[in-house]
C-alpha positions as CSV (number, residue, x, y, z in Angstrom):
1,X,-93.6,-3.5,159.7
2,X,-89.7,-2.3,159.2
3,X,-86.8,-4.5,159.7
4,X,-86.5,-2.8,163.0
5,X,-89.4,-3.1,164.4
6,X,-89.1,-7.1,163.8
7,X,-85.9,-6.9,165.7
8,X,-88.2,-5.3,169.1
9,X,-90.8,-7.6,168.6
10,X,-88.5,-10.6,168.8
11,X,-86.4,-9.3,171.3
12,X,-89.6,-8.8,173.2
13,X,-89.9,-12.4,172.5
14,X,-86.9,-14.0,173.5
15,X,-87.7,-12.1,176.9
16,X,-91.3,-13.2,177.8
17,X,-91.8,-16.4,176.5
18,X,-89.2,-18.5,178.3
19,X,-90.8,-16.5,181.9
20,X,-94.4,-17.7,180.5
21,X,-93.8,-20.8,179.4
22,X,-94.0,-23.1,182.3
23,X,-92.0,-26.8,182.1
24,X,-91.5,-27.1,178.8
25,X,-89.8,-30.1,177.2
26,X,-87.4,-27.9,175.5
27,X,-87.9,-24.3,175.6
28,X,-84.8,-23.4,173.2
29,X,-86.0,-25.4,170.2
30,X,-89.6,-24.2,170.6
31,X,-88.6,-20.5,170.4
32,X,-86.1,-21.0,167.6
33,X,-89.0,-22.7,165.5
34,X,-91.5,-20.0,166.4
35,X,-89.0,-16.9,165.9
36,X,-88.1,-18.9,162.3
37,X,-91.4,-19.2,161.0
38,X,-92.4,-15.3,162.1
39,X,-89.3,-13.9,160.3
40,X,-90.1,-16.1,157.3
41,X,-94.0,-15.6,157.5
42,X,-92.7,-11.6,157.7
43,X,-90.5,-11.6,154.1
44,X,-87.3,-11.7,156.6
45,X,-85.7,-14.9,154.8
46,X,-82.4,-14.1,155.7
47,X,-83.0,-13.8,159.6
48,X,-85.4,-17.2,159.1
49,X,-82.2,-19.1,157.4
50,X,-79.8,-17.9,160.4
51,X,-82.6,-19.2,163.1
52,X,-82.6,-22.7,160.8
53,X,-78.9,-22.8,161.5
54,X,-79.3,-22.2,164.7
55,X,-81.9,-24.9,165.0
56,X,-79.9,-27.5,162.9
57,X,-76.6,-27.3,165.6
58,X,-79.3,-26.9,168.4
59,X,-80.7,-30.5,167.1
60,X,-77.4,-32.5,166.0
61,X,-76.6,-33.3,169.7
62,X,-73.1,-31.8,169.8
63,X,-72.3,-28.7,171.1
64,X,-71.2,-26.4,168.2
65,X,-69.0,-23.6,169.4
66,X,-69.4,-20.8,167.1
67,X,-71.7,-18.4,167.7
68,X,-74.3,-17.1,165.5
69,X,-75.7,-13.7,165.4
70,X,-79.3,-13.4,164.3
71,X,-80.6,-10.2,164.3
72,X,-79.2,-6.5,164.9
73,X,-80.9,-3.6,165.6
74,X,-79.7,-0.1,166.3
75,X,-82.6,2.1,167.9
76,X,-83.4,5.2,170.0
77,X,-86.5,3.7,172.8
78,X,-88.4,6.8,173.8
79,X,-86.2,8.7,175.8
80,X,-83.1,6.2,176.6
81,X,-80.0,6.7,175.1
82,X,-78.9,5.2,171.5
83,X,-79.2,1.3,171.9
84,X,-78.2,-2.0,170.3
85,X,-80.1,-4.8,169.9
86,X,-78.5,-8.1,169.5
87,X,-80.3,-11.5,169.3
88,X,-77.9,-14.1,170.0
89,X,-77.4,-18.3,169.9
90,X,-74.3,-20.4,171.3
91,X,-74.8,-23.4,172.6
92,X,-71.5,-23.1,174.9
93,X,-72.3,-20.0,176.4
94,X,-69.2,-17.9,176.7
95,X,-69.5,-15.2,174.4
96,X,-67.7,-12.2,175.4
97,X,-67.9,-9.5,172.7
98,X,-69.0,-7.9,169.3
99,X,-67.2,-6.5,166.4
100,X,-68.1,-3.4,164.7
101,X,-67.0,-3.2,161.3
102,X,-68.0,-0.4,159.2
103,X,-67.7,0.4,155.5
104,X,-67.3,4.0,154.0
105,X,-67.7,5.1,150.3
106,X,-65.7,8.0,149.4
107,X,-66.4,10.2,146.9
108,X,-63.7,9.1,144.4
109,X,-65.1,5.6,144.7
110,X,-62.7,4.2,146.9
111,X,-64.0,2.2,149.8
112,X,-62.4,2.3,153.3
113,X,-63.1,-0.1,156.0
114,X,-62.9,0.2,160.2
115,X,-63.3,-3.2,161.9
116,X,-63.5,-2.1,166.2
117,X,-63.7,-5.1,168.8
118,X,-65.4,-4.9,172.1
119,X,-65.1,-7.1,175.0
120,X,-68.9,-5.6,176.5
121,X,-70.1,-9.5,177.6
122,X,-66.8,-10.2,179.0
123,X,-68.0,-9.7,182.7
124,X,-71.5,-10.7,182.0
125,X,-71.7,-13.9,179.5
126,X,-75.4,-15.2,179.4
127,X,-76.8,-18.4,180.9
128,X,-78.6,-19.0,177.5
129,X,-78.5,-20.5,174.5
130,X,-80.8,-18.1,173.1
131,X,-80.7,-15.3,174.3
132,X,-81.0,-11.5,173.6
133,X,-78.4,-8.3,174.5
134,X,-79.8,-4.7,175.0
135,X,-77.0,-2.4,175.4
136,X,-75.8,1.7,175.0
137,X,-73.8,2.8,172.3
138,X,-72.2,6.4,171.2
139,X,-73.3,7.5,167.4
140,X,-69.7,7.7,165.6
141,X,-70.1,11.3,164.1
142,X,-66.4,12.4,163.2
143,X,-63.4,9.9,163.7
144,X,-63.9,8.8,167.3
145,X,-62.5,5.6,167.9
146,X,-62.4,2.7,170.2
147,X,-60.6,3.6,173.3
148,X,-57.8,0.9,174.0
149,X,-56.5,1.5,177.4
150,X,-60.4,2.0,178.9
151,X,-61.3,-1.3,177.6
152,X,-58.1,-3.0,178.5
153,X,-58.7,-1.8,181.9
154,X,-63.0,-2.9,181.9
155,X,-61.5,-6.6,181.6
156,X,-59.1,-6.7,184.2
157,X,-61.7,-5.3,186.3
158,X,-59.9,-2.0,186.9
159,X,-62.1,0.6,188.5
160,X,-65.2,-2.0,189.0
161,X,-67.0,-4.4,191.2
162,X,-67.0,-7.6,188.7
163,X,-69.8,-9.0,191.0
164,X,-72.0,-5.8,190.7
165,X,-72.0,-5.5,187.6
166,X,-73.6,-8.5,186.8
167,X,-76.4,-6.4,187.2
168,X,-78.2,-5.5,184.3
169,X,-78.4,-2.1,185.1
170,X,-74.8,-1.6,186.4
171,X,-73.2,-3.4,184.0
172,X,-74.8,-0.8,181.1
173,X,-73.9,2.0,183.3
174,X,-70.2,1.0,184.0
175,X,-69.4,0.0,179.9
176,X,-66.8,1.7,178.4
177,X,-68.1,3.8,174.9
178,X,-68.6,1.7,172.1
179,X,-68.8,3.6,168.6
180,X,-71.4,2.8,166.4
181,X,-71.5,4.8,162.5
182,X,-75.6,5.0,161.5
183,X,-75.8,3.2,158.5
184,X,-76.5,5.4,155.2
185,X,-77.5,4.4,152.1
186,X,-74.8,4.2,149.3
187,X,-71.9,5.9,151.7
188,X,-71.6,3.9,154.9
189,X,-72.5,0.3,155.6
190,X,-72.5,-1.4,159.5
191,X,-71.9,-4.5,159.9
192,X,-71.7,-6.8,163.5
193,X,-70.5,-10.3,164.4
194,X,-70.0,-11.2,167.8
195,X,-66.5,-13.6,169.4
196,X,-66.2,-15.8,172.1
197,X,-63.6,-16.9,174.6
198,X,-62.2,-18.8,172.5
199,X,-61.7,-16.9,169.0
200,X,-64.7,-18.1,167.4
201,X,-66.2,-15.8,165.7
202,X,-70.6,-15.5,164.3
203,X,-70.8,-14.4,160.9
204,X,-71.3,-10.6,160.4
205,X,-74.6,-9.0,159.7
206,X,-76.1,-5.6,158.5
207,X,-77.1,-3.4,161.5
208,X,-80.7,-2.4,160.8
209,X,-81.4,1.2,162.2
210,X,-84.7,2.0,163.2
211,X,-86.6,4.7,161.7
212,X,-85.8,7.2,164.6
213,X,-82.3,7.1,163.7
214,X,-82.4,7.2,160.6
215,X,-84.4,10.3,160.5
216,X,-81.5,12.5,162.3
């Protein structure tokens, strides 16, 4: 089993077990330990020590406000457009966004860097603690870049129903692009933290693509 496929069988997860579970005494500290010991039991130590952190603020009974980002995934499902896969933990709740920042190797050795912010959660922070973010994303093929104004305009609520897009599916549908590079060995690295209202901002992490993607 890939990276990747670690990433959708946790996400997959995150999603089912808290609908399963019935009253549990407290659902957010059982999944943490589970998810830890499968990424651990799998070789993934590095995702295991981000889901110990995760647990250790979960159990010192204050509520930590930086967020931590767990996992990463960029993937192509079947026939749905190019996706990322985030799994996510903040005890207050209010994340809005994710950074991109990408790494490029040149051929005289230099390295340049592109660090894009995107305020996709703004309109749609999660209930959760734990929780996990499926959402579309353009492959980054020449220079395209972040679009300013578009996204300036997605958080006033310019051009959108706020309330509607609440909606899982509107919300996807009514995102502004956000450009992702596909990671390539030795010449371009991806990396992704996510920010909250406040500032705060996780850690960044590798984006792990899937085997799909990395085969175009």
């Amino acid at each position: 089993m890939n990276m990747w496929k670690l990433v959708q069988a946790l996400l997959v997860v995150v999603i089912l077990v808290p609908a399963i579970s019935g009253c549990k005494r407290d659902p957010v500290l059982d999944d943490l330990k589970r998810l830890k010991e499968e990424s651990k039991g799998k070789g993934y130590s590095a995702v295991g020590q981000r889901y110990e952190l995760a647990l250790s603020k979960w159990q010192n009974h204050t509520v930590d406000p930086e967020p931590i980002l767990i996992n990463a995934g960029l993937g192509k499902p079947r026939v749905l457009p190019v996706f990322v896969g985030l799994i996510t933990f903040d005890e207050d709740k209010d994340v809005v966004g994710l950074g991109i920042k990408e790494e490029y190797a040149e051929v005289n050795g230099i390295k340049t860097t592109l660090t894009e912010e995107y305020p996709a959660f703004v309109h749609r922070m999660q209930p959760d603690a734990l929780c996990f973010r499926f959402f579309p994303v353009q492959i980054r093929d020449s220079d395209q870049r972040k679009n300013t104004q578009r996204w300036e305009e997605y958080v006033k609520g310019e051009g959108i129903d706020v309330n509607d897009v609440r909606v899982l599916k509107r919300w996807r549908e009514t995102l502004p692009p956000v450009w992702v590079s596909i990671p390539k060995s030795n010449t371009v690295n991806v990396y992704v933290y996510i920010y909250d209202q406040a500032g705060h901002k996780s850690n960044p992490i590798k984006l792990l693509p899937s085997d799909s993607i990395q085969g175009e």
